[in-house]
N, C-alpha and C positions, 0 to 999 in steps of 0.2 A: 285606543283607550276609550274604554264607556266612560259615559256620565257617569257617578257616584250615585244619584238620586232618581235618575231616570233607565239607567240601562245601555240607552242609546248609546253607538259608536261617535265621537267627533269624526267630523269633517275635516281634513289639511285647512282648508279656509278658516274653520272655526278655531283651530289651534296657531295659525298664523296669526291670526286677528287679536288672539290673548295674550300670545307672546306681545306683540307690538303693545298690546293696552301695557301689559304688566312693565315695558321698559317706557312706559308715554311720559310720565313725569320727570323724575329726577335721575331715569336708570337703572337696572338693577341689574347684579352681578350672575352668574350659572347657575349657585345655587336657589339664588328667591324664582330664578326663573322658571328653574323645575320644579320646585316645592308649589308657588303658586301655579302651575298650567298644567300639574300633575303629568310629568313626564319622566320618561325611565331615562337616564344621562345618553346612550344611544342615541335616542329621541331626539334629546336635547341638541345632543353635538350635530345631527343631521340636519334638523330643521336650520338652528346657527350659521351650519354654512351656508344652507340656500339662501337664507335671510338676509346674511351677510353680503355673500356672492351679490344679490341684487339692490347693494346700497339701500337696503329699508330700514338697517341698523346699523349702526357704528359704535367700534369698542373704543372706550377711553378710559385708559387707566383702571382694567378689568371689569369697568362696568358699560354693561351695552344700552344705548342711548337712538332715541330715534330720530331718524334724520326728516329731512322736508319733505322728502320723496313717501318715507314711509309713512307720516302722518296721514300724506293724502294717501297714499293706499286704504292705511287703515280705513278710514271714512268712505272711500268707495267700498271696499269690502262688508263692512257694517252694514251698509244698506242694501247689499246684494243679500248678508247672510239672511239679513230681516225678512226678504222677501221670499226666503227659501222654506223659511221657517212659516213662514205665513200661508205658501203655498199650502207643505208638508202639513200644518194645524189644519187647513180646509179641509182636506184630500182625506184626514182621519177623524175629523171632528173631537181632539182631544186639545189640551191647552197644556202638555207636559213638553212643547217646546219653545215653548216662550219666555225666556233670560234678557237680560238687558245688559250690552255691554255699552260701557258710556265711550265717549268719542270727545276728543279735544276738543271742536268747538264747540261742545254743549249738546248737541244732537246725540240721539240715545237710540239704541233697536226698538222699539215698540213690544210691550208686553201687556199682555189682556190682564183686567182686574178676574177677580171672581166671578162677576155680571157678566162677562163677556164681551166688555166695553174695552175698545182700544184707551193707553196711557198715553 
C-alpha cells in the first residue's frame, strides 16, 4: 500500500509499527485498525495473525491490546525505521520521508523542520 501523500510503498516494518501504535493506548478493535493503517481486511487479518502468532498483541474482548513484548518491539522498531528513513533521506536528499511515529515512553522518529534541522 503507498503512502496517500507521498506515493511511496510502506515497509512490513512500517505497517507493523502503526499497527502496534494504533492498538498502544486503550486498544482498538479490526475495524479502527484498518481504517487507521489503511489496510484492505486481507491485510488486516494476515498481519493479525503474525502479530498475534508472536505475542506482540493480545485480543481482549475483540479489542486487540499490546502486550510487554510488543511495546518494546514497537520501540526498537521505531528506531530502526528512523534510521532507515534517515539513511533513504541522505541517499535522495529529499525530506518526503520524514513522519513521526510517537512511542510510549515519550521518544519519537525524528523529523526535519523545513530548515533542515533535526526535531
Amino acid at each position: 500500500m503507498s503512502n496517500p501523500t507521498t506515493g511511496i510503498r510502506r515497509s512490513v516494518a512500517e505497517i507493523v509499527a502503526e499497527m502496534l501504535f494504533v492498538c498502544s493506548n486503550s486498544g482498538a478493535n479490526k475495524t479502527a485498525i484498518m481504517y487507521r493503517c489503511n489496510l484492505s481486511y486481507a491485510q488486516l487479518q494476515r498481519y493479525l495473525s503474525i502479530i498475534c502468532a508472536r505475542k506482540l498483541l493480545a485480543e481482549k474482548e475483540g479489542r486487540y491490546v499490546v502486550t510487554v513484548k510488543g511495546r518494546e518491539f514497537l520501540e526498537q522498531l521505531s528506531n530502526v525505521i528512523a534510521i532507515i528513513r534517515y539513511l533513504k533521506e541522505d541517499e535522495s536528499g529529499t525530506d518526503d520521508l520524514t513522519t513521526s511515529l510517537p512511542v510510549e515512553n515519550g521518544s519519537f522518529l525524528k523529523a526535519k523542520n523545513n530548515n533542515g534541522v533535526k526535531t
